[in-house]
Structures are given as C-alpha cells and as structure tokens.
Backbone as CSV, one residue per row, in Angstrom:
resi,resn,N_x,N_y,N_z,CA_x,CA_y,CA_z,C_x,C_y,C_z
1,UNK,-0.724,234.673,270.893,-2.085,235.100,270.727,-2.110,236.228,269.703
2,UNK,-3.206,235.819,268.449,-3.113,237.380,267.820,-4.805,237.866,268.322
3,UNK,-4.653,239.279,268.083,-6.079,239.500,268.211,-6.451,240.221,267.058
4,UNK,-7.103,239.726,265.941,-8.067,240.102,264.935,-8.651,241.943,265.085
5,UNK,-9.023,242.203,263.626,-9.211,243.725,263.255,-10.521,243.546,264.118
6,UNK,-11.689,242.509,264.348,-12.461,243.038,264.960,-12.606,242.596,266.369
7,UNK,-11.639,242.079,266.995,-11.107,242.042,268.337,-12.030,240.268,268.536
8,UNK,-10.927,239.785,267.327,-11.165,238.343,268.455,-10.194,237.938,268.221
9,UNK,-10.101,236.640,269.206,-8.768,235.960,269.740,-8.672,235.310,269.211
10,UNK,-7.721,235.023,268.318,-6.940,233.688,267.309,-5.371,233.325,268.656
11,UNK,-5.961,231.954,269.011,-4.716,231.034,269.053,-4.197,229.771,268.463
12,UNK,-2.681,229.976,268.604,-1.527,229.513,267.483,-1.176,228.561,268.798
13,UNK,-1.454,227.152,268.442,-0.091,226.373,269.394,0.990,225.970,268.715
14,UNK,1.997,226.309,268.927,3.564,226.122,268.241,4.648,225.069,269.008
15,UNK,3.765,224.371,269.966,4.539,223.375,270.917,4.965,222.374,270.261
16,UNK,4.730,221.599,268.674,5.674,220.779,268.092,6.155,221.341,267.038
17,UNK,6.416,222.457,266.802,6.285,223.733,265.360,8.097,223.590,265.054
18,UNK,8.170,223.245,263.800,9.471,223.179,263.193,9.531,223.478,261.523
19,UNK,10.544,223.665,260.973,10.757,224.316,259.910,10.701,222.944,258.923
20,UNK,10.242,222.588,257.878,9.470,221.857,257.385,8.599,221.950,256.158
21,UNK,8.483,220.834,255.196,7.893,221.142,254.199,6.494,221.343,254.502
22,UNK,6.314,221.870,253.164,4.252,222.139,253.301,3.445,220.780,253.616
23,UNK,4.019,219.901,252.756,3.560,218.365,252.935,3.795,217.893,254.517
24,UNK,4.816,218.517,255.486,4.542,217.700,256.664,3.381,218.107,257.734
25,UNK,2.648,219.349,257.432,1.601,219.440,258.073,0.700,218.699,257.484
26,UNK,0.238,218.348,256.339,-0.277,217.981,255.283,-0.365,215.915,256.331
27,UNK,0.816,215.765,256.337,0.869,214.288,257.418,0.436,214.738,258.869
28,UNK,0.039,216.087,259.150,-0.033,215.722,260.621,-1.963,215.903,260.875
29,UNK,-2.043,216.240,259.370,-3.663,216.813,259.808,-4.396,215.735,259.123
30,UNK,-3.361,214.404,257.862,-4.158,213.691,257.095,-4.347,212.433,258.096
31,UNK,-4.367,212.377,259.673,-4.885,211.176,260.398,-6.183,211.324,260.556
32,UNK,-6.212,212.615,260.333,-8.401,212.959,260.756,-8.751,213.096,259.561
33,UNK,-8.350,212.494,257.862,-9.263,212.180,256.512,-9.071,210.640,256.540
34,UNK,-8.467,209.849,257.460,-8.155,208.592,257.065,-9.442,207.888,256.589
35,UNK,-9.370,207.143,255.564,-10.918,206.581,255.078,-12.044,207.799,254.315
36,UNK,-11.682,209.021,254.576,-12.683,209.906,254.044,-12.016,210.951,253.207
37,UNK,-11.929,210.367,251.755,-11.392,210.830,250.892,-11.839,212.381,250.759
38,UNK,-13.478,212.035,251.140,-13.978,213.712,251.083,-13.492,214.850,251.508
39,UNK,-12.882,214.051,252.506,-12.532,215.698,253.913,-11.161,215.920,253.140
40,UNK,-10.308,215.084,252.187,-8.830,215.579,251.646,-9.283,216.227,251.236
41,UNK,-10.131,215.842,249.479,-10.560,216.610,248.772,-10.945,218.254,249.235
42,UNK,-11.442,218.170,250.417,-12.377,219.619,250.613,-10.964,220.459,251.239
43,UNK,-10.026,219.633,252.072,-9.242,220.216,252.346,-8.023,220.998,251.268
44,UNK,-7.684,220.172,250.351,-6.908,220.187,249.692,-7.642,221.645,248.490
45,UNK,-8.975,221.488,248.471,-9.367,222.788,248.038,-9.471,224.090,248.446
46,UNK,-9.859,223.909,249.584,-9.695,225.018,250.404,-8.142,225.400,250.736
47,UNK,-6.748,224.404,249.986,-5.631,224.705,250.174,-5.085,226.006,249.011
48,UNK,-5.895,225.853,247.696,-5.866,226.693,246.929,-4.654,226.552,245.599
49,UNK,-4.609,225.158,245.586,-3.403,224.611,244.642,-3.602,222.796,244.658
50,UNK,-3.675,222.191,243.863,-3.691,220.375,243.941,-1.955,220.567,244.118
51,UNK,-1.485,219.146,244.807,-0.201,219.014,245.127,0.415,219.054,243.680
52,UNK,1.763,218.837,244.211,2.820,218.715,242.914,2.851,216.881,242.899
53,UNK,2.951,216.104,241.891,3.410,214.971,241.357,4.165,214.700,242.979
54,UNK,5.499,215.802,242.870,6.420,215.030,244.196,6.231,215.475,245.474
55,UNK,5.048,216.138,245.719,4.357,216.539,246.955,3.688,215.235,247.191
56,UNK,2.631,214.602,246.375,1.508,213.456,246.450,2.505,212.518,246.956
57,UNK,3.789,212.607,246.477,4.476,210.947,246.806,4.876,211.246,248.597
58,UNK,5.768,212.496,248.763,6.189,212.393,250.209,5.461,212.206,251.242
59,UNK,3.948,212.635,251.667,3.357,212.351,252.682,3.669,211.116,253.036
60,UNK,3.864,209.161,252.493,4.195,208.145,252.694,5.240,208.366,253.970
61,UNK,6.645,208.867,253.332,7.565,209.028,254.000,7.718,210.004,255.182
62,UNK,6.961,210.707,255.071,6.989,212.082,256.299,5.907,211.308,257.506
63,UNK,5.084,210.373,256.728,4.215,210.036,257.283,4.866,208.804,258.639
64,UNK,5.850,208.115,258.336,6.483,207.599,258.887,7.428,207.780,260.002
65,UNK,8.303,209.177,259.195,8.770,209.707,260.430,8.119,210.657,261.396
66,UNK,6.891,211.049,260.774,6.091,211.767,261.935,5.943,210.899,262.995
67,UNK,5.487,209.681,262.506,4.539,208.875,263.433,6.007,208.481,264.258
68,UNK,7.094,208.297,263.983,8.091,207.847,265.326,8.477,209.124,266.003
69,UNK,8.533,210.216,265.839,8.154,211.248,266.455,7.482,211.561,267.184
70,UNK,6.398,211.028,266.597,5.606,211.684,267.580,5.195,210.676,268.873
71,UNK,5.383,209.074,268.596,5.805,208.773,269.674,6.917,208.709,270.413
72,UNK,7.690,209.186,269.964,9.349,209.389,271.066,8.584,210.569,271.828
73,UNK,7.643,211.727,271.605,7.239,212.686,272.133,7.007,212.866,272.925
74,UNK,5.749,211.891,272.451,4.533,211.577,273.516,4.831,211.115,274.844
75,UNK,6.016,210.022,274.545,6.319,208.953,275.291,7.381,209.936,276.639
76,UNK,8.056,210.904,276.004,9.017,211.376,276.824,8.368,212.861,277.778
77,UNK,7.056,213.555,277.056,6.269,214.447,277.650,4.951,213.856,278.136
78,UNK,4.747,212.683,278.297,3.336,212.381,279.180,2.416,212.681,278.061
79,UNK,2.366,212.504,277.167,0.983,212.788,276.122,0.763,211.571,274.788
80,UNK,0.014,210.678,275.454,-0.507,209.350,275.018,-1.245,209.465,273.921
81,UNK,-1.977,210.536,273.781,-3.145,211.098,272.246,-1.683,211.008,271.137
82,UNK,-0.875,211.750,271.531,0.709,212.460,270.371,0.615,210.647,270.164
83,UNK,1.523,209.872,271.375,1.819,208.922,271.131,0.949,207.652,270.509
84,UNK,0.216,207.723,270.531,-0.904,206.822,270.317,-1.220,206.887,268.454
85,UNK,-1.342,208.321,268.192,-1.392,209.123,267.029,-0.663,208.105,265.629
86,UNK,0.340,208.109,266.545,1.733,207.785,265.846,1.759,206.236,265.726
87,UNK,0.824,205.676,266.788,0.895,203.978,266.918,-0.049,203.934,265.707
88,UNK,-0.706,204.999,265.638,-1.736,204.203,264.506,-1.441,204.585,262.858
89,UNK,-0.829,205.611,262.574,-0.324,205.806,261.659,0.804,204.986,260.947
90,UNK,1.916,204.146,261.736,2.789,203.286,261.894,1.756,202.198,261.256
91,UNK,0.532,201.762,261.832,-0.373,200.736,261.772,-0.795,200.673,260.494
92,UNK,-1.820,201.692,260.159,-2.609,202.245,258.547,-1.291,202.226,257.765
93,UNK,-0.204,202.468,257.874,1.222,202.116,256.648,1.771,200.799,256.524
94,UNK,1.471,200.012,257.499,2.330,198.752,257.656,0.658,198.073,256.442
95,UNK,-0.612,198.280,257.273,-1.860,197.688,256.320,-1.477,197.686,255.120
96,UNK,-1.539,199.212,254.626,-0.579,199.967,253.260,-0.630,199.077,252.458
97,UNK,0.991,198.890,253.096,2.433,198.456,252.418,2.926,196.814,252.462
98,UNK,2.255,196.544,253.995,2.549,195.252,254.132,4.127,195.382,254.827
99,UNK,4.345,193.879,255.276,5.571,194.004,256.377,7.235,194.685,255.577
C-alpha cells in the first residue's frame, strides 16, 4: 500500500509480478484493446514513447507464453478469469496465425 502526498490510498497487486521486459506487461494489459485499436493507441500514448521496431514484434511471442502461464496458474491456484484469459489469447493467436 502506498499512501499519496494528499493521503490517498494507491494499491499495487504484485501476486504474478516478475522481472521482465516492458513489452510483457504490454501482453498482459493488450487482452482488454483486443479489436479496439483505439484503446492501444491511447494507451501507448499515454506510455510516452511509440515502441521500438523489436518491441512491436515481441508481444506475438510473450503473448504466447503468457497465455500458458497463465493457465498453468490459474489452473493450479483456483482462478478460472487468469486461466480462461490465457484460453483466449492462445485462441485470438491460433485465428492470427492459423494452425
């Protein structure tokens, strides 16, 4: 918990928090722009830099191993949203890419 200069409460959950490129949060927050290019865009501005050339390419790949992650997670701590997350991300890449 931090508490702010004018006394409010900022909380941090750090329960899947690992050391990691900038791009893998970048895969864990791009399941809620899927289809809405807008919300990257706004995000990615409010990031305060456009990616690098080899930033744009890794999300694919991070994107992949998030998603088996995060269902081995889900699956082993009781949390079906994590796991589920991950079924559909697996899903939107296979559409992608094809088999």
């Amino acid at each position: 918990m931090l508490l702010t200069d004018d006394d409010e409460v900022r909380l941090f959950d750090f329960e899947r928090s690992e050391y990691a490129t900038a791009t893998r949060e970048l895969v864990r927050l791009g399941d809620t722009w899927t289809g809405r290019p807008d919300l990257r865009a706004a995000f990615l501005d409010g990031y305060g830099r456009p990616l690098t050339p080899v930033e744009e390419r890794r999300p694919e790949c991070e994107s992949a191993f998030d998603a088996v992650s995060g269902i081995a997670y889900g699956t082993a701590h009781g949390d079906p949203e994590v796991a589920e997350r991950g079924h559909r991300t697996l899903y939107r890449l296979r559409a992608t890419h094809g088999p």
